[in-house]
C-alpha positions as CSV (number, residue, x, y, z in Angstrom):
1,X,0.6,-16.8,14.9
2,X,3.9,-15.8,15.8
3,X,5.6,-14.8,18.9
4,X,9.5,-14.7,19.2
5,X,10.7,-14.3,22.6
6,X,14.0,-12.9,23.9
7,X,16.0,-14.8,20.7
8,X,19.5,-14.7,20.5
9,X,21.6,-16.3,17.0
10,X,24.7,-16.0,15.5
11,X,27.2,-17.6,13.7
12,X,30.4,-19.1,15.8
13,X,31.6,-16.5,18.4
14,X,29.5,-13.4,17.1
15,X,26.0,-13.1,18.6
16,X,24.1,-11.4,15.9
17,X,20.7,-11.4,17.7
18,X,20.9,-9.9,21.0
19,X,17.6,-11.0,22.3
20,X,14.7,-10.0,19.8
21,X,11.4,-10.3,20.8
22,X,8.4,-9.3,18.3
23,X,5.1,-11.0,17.2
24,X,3.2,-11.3,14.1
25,X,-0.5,-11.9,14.5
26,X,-2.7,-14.7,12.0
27,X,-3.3,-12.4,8.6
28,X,-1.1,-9.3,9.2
29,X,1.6,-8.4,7.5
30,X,4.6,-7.1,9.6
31,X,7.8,-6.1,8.3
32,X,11.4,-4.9,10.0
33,X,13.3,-2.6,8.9
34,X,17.0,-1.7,9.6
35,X,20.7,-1.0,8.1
36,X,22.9,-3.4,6.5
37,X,24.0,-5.8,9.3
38,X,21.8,-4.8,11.7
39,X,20.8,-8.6,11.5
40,X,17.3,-9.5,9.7
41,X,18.3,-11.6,7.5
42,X,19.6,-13.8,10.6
43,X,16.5,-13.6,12.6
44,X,14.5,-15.1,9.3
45,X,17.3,-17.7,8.6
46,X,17.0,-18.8,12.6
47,X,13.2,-19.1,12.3
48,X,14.4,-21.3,9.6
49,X,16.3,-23.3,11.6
50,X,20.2,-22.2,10.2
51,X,21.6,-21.3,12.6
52,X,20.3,-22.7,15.3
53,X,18.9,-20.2,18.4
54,X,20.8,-20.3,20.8
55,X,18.8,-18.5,23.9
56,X,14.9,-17.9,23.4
57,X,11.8,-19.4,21.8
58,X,10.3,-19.4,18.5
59,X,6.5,-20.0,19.2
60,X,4.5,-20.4,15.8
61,X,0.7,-21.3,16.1
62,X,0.7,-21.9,20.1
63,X,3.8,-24.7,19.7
64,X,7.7,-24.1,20.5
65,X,9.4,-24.9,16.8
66,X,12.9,-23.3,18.5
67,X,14.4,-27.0,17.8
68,X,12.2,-28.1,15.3
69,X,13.9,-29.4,12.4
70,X,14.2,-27.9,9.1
71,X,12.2,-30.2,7.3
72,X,9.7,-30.1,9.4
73,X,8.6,-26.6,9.3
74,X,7.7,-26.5,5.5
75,X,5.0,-29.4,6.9
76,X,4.6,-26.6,9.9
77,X,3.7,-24.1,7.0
78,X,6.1,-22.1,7.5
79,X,8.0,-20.7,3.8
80,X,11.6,-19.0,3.7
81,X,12.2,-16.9,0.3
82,X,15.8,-16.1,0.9
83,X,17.7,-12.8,-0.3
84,X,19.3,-13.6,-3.6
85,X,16.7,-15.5,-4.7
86,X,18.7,-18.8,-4.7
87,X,16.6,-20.4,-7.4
88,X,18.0,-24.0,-9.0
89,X,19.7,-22.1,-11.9
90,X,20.0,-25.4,-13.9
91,X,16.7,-26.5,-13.2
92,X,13.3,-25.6,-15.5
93,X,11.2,-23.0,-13.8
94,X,8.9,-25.9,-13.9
95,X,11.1,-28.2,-11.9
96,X,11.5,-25.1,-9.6
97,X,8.5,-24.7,-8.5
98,X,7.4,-28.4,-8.4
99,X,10.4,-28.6,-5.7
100,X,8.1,-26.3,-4.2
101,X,5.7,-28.2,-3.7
102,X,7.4,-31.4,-2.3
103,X,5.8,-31.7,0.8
104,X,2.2,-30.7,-0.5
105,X,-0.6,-33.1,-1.2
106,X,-0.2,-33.7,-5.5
107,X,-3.9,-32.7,-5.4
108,X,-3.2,-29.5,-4.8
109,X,-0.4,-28.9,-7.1
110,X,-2.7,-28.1,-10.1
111,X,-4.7,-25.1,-8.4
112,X,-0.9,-23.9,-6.6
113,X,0.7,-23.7,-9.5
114,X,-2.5,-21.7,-11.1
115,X,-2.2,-19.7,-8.3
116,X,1.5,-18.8,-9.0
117,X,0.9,-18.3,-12.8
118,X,-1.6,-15.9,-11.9
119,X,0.5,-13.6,-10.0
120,X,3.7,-13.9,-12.3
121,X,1.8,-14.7,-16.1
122,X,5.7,-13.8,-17.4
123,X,6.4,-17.1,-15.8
124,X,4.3,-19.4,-18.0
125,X,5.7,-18.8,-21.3
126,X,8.9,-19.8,-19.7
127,X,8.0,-23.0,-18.1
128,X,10.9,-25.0,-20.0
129,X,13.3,-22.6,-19.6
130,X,16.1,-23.4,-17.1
131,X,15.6,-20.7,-14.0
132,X,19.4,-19.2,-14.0
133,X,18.6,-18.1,-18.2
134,X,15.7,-15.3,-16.4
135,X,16.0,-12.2,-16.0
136,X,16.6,-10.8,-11.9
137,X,12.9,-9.6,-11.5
138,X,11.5,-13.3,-12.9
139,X,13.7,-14.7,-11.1
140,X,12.4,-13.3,-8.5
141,X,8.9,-13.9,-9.3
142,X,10.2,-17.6,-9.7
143,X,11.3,-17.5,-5.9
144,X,8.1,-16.1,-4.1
145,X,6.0,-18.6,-6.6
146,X,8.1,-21.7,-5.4
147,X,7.8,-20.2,-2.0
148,X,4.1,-20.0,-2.3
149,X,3.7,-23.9,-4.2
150,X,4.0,-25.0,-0.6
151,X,0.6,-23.6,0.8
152,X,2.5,-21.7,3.6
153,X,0.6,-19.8,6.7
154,X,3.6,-17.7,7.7
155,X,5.5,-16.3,4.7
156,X,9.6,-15.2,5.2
157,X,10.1,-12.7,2.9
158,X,13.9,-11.2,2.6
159,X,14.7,-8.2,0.4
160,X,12.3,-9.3,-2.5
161,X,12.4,-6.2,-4.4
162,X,16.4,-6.1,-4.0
163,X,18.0,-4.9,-7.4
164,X,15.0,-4.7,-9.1
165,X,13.9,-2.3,-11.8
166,X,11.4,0.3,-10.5
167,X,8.9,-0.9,-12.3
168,X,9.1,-4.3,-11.0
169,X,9.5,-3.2,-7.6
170,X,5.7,-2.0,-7.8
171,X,4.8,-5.2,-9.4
172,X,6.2,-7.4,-6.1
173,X,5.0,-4.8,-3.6
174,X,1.7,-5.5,-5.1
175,X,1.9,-9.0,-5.6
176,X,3.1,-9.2,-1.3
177,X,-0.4,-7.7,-1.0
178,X,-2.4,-10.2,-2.9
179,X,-0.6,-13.3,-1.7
180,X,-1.8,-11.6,2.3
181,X,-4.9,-11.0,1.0
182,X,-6.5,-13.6,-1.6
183,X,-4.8,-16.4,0.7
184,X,-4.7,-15.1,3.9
185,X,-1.1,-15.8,4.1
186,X,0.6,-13.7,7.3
187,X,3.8,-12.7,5.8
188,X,6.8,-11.2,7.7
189,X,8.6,-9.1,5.3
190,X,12.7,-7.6,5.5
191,X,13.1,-5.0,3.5
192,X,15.5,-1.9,2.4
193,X,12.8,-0.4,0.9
194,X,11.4,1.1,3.7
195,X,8.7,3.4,2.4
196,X,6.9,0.9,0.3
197,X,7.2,-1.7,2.9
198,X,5.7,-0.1,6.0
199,X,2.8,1.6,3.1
200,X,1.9,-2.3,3.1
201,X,2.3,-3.5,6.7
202,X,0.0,-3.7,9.9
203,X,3.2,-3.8,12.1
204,X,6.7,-2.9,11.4
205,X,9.6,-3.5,13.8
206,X,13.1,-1.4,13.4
207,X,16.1,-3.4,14.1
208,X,19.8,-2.0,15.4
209,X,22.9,-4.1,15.7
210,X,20.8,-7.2,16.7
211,X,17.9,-5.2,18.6
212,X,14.6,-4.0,18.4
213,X,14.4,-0.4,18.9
214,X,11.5,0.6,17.7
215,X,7.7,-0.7,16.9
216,X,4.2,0.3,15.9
217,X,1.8,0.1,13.2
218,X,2.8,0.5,9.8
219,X,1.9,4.2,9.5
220,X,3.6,5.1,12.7
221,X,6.8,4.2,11.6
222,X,5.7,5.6,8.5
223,X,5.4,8.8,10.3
224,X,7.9,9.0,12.3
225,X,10.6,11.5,11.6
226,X,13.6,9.5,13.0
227,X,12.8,6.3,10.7
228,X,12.0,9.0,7.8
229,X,15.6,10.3,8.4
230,X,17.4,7.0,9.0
231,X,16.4,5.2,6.3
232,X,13.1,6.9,3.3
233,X,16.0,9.8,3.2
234,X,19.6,8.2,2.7
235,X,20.0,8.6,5.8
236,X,23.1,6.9,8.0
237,X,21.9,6.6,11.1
238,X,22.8,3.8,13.1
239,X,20.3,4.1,16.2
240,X,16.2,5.3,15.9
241,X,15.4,6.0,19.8
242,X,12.0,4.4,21.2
């Protein structure tokens, strides 16, 4: 579904992405792992379009989208949660995740927006209740809902269980599952928690300073001693060999 080729990004005179190339097949779910910096959130934000790549190709579903416009992926189905949530704090949950759902068919809202309720139920007693009043973890739930309202194929996941309470952690680990798996939604998924992430994924992808270093399977990496060390251990290491 997905295939990034040779992809360089970065923001005015520091290339960040140093020529990534990695694909996601329909239904999996793939995540990448790396340190601070090491440049995931930019490789999701340039499959969003911001920045702009500046060497390479995005291919998503057989067709080049490397200068699509930003609007136009959403219609693509293509859905960007961002790290930090960056939810419409003044806004109504409600109002949050119709914006959502802007470039849907209205039909569809109805059943969407069931959809979300089932995954997050905390969310429907708060329907009225402007988004920036939540707590972090429904806040969170608020972002992969209005994510979701949008019927996406491919699903950009960054750092959703960031500062979360363990608890709620498991609940959006679990939730990643059942969003791949009730709506066969491929979903490529950064994340600092490595252990729980690659326990979910078909394919996981290691990233250093803007490079892929390592791949395999979910349980490879999950395996592996030098990811165990790097990064399910606290550890600091800034390179995993191939």
């Amino acid at each position: 579904m997905l295939e990034i080729r040779d992809l360089r990004s970065g923001y005015g005179l520091i290339e960040v992405l140093q020529g990534i190339s990695l694909r996601v097949e329909t239904g999996e779910i793939a995540t990448l792992i790396g340190a601070n910096g090491a440049g995931k959130t930019t490789l999701l934000m340039t499959l969003s379009g911001q920045p702009r790549a500046r060497n390479g190709s995005i291919v998503f579903d057989g067709k080049d989208i490397t200068h699509t416009p930003m609007h136009n992926l959403v219609r693509l189905g293509i859905a960007h949660v961002p790290e930090g949530r960056h939810i419409f704090p003044r806004m109504t949950v409600l109002e949050n995740l119709q914006l959502g759902a802007f470039a849907c068919d209205p039909k569809n809202f109805a059943d969407d927006l069931d959809f979300a309720l089932t995954l997050f139920p905390q969310l429907e007693s708060r329907m009225a209740q402007r988004g920036g009043t939540l707590s972090g973890g429904e806040q969170q739930m608020l972002a992969i809902g209005r994510g979701l309202m949008s019927r996406p194929r491919l699903l950009l996941l960054d750092e959703p269980s960031l500062g979360l309470a363990p608890l709620i952690v498991r609940q959006v680990f679990d939730t990643i599952r059942l969003i791949n798996r009730e709506r066969k939604t491929t979903i490529l998924l950064v994340e600092q928690n490595a252990f729980q992430a690659l326990k979910l994924s078909d394919k996981a992808y290691v990233m250093v300073n803007g490079a892929i270093t390592l791949s395999g399977t979910g349980a490879e990496l999950l395996g592996n001693s030098e990811v165990q060390a790097a990064y399910m251990e606290g550890g600091l290491a800034q390179t995993v060999p191939a």
